[in-house]
C-alpha positions in Angstrom: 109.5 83.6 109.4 106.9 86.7 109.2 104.0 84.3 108.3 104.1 82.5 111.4 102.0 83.1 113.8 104.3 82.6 116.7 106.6 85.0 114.6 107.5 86.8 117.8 108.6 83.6 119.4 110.9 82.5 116.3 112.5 85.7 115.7 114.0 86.0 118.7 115.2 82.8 118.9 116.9 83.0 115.8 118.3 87.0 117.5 119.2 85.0 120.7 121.0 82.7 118.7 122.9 85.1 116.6 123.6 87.0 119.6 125.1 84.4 121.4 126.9 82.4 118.9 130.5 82.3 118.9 132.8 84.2 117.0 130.0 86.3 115.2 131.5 89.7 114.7 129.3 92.9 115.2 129.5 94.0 111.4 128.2 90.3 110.7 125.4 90.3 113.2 123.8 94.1 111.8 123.7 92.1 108.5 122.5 89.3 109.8 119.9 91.6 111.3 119.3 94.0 108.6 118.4 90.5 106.1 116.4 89.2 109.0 114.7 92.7 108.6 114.4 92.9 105.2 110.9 93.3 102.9 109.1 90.6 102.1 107.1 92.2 99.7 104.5 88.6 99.5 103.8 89.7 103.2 101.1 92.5 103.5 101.6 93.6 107.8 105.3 93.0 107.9 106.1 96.6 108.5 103.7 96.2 111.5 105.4 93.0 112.1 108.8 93.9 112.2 107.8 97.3 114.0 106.4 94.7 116.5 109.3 93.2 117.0 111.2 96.1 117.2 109.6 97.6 120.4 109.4 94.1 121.9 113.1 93.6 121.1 114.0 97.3 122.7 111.6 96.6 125.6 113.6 93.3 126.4 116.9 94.9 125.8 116.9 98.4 126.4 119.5 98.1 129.0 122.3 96.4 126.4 124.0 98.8 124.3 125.2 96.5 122.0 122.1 94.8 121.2 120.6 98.5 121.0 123.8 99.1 118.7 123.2 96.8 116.4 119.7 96.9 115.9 119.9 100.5 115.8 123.2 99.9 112.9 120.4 97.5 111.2 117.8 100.3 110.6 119.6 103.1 110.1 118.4 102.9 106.5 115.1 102.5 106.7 112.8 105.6 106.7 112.6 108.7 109.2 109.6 108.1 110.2 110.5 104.0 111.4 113.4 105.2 113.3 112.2 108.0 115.1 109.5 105.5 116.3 111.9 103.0 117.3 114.4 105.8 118.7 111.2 107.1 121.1 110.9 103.7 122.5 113.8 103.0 123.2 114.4 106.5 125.3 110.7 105.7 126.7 112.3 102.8 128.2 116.2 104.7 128.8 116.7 107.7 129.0 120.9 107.3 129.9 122.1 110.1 127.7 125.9 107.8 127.5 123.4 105.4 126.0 121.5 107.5 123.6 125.0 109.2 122.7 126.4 105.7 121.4 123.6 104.9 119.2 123.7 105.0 115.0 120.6 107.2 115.3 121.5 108.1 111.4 123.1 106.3 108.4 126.6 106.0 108.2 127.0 106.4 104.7 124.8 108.0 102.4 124.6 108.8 98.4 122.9 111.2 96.0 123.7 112.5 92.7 123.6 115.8 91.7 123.6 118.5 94.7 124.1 117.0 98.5 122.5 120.0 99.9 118.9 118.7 99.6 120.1 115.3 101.4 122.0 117.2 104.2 118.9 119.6 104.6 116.9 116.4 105.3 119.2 115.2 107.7 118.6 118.5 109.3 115.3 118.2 109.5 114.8 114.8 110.9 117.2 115.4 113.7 115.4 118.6 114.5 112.5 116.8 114.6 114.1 114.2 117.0 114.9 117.1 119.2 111.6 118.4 119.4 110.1 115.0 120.6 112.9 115.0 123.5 111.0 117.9 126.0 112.4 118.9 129.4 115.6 118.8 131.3 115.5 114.9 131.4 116.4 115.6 127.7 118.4 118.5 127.5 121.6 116.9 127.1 120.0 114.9 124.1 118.8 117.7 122.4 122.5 119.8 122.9 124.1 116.3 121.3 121.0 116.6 118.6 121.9 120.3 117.9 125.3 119.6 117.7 124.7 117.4 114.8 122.4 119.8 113.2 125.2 122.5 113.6 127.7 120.3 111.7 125.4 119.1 109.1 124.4 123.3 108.4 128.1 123.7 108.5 128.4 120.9 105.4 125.7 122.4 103.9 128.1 125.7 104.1 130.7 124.1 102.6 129.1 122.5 100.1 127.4 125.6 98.9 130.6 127.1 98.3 132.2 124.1 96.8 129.6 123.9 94.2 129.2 127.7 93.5 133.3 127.5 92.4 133.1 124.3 90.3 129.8 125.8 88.7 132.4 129.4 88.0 135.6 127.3 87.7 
């Protein structure tokens, strides 16, 4: 689908299609997303491709929080840098904070081995960086909602600490 040249065009039909098929729960539609999404590793621009299709999708949608939902549930695994970008555009088009509050702006699940304090501290970090791209009182509820998040992932980090230093005396 990414080596067409109408690739625009064809994704979103196939979207539109999922979207509006019967019977297709949410869970299946991310996946069906997220596989829609995935690497194709014979295809050198499909980061710019996808990234493409992205903004045009949020541009076209902005004002549907479930399409936002799931397309935001469909990259929450992909890297920082990808979802900030697609997180900007989609408050450069709305800026509801009831939206912004309802999307999966970070993975749901997550795992690691050894210590989880280095993940958690790079949770930290990318929200704070989220917060600083969100300037003015337009934002300000976003950022509190950001900071909140960052507040509970320090508190983990807390916990953790303290979890780890007794297993590592227990």
């Amino acid at each position: 689908m990414w080596k067409r040249y109408d690739y625009l065009t064809a994704i979103n039909e196939i979207v539109n299609y999922l979207f509006n098929a019967f019977n297709v729960k949410r869970l299946d539609l991310i996946q069906c997303v997220e596989e829609l999404l995935e690497k194709d590793k014979s295809i050198n621009d499909i980061t710019d491709k996808q990234d493409t299709w992205i903004n045009h999708f949020i541009e076209e949608r902005h004002k549907d929080l479930y399409s936002m939902r799931v397309l935001f549930s469909a990259i929450t695994n992909w890297s920082d840098v990808r979802r900030k970008s697609a997180l900007l555009k989609f408050i450069s088009n709305n800026d509801s904070f009831d939206d912004f509050e309802k999307l999966p702006i970070e993975p749901s699940s997550w795992s690691y081995s050894g210590s989880g304090i280095p993940y958690m501290q790079a949770r930290i970090d990318y929200l704070s960086s989220l917060a600083a791209l969100l300037p003015g009182v337009k934002f300000l509820k976003h950022r509190q909602k950001i900071e909140q998040d960052i507040s509970i992932w320090k508190e983990q980090i807390k916990n953790t600490e303290i979890r780890e230093l007794l297993e590592y005396w227990g």
